[in-house]
N, C-alpha and C positions, 0 to 999 in steps of 0.2 A: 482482504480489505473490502468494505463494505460502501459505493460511496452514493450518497442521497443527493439527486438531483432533483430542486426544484424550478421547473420552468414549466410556460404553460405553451410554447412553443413547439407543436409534436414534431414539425420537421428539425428544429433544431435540436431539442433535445432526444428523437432518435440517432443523428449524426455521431452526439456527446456517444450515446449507449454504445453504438456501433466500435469507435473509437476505443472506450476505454476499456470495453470486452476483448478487443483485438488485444489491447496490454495487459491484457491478466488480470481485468479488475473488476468484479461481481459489482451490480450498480441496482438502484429502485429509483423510481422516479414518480415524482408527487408535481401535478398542475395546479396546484393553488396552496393557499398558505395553513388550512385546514389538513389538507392530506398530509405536508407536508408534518406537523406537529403530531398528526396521527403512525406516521412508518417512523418518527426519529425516537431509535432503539439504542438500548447498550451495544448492540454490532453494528451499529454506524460512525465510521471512523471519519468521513470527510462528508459537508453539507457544502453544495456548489447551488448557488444561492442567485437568481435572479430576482431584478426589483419590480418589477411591472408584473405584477401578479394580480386577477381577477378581483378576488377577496381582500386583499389586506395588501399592505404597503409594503416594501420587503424589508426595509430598516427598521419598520416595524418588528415583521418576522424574525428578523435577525436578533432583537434584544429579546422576544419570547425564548428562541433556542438557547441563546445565552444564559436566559436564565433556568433553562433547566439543566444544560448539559455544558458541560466543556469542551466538545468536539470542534476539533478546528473547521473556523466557517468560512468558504472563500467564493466572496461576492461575482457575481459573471455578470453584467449588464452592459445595457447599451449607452446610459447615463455615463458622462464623460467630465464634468464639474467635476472641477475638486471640492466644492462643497457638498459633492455625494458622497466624493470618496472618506473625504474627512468625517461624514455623518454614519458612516456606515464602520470604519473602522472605531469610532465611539462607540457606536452600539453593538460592538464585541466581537467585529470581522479581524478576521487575521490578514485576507491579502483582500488583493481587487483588483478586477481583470474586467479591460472593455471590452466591450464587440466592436467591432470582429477581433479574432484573435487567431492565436496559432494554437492547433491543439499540443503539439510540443511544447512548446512552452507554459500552458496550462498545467499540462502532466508533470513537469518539472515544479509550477508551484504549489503541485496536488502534493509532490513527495515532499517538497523542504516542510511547509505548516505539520504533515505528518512526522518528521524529525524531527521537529521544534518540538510539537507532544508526547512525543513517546517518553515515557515517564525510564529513570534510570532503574534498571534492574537491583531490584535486591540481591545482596551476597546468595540468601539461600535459594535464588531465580534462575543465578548467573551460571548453575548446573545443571544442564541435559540429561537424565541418562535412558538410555532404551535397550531394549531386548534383558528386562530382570536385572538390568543394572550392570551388565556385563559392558556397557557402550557407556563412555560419560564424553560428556563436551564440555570443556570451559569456556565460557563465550569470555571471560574477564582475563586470564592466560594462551586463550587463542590455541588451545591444547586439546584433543580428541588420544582417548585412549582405548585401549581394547582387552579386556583379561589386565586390568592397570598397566599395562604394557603401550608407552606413548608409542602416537602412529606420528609419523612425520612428515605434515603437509606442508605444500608450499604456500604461499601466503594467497595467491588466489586460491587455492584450493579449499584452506581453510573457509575463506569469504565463503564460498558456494555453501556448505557445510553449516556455518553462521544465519545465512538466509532460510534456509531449508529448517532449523532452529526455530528460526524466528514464528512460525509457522506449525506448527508441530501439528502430524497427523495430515497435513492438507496438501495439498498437490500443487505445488507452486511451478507456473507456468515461466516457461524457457525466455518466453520474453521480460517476466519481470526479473530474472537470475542475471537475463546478460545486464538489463538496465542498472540493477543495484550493485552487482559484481565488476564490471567494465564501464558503468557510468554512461551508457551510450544506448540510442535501439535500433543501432549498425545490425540488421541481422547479419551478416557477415560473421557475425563472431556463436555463432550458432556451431560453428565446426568445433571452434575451440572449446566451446562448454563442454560439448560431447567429449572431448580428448580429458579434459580436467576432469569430470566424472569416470570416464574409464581408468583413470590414473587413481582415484580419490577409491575407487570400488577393486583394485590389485592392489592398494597397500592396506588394506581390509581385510585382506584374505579371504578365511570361509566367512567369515563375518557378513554378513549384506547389512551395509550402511544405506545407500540411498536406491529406491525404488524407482522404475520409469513408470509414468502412468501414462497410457499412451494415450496422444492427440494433445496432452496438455503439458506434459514436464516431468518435475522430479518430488519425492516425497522423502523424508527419511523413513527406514524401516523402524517399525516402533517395537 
């Protein structure tokens, strides 16, 4: 995931960058309302949207993005009216977050706006397959097989598997697995992933399902 921060704050929106590279999240960052309309690409999945912008007004900016893209947009500012919030969720924001804030709880409603978008998988989507088709996954029966021969995971196991899916090709980091698999960013539960992949990778057999890339996480093998 790609997420486009527009603030013209460099200390605070280096803190945002710092922050959401530590959870796995690739980020560009645009100071005014011009750059910002210049980096917002088809690989931009979240637009975190300050309103006190140099250039342009940000409810402004916010109905320009709107009207090009349907990326979920979630407003960050210091503005605390509800007659902002009201103005901005009209002009085609999906949440709205004041400062100061928690960055947890940012991140939380970075991922629900991205739920809310994520469009429903077509039937003919809703199959994986890798290595020449010898690997298929049903993300819709929650079913991995191997040589057609079902593998039998357990329901976390499956999830890990699912996310890794979700992603194809890309090296999805440890911390965004435990978050979306265990719902937490306990690292603590860093042990457990480990055991769930060792497990997920012996009922595989010779097969190699999921890849470690090291310093960042897990990949499926393609």
């Amino acid at each position: 995931m790609r997420i486009l921060i527009v603030e013209d704050d460099e200390r605070v929106a280096a803190a945002l960058e710092a922050f959401l590279a530590r959870s796995g999240y690739a980020t560009a960052r645009a100071a005014d309302g011009a750059s910002a309309l210049e980096m917002l690409g088809a690989d931009t999945e979240v637009v975190l949207l300050d309103l006190g912008l140099p250039d342009v007004d940000g409810i402004d900016l916010c109905r320009r993005i709107r009207g090009r893209s349907e990326v979920p947009i979630v407003i960050v500012t210091a503005r605390n009216q509800v007659t902002e919030r009201i103005k901005g969720l009209r002009a085609g924001a999906d949440d709205f977050v004041v400062k100061p804030y928690d960055v947890h709880e940012l991140l939380a409603r970075i991922e629900a706006v991205t739920r809310r978008s994520r469009p429903m998988r077509p039937e003919s989507e809703a199959r994986v397959q890798l290595q020449g088709g010898v690997v298929e996954i049903d993300l819709v029966a929650r079913q991995v097989t191997i040589d057609r021969s079902p593998v039998e995971l357990t329901r976390k196991e499956f999830d890990i598997v699912a996310v890794l899916a979700r992603y194809p090709g890309v090296a999805v980091p440890k911390e965004r697995l435990i978050r979306e698999v265990w719902n937490t960013d306990w690292r603590g539960f860093g042990h457990s992933l480990e055991v769930h992949v060792g497990a997920i990778r012996r009922k595989a057999g010779q097969h190699r399902l999921i890849e470690t890339v090291r310093g960042v996480g897990y990949r499926l093998a393609g």
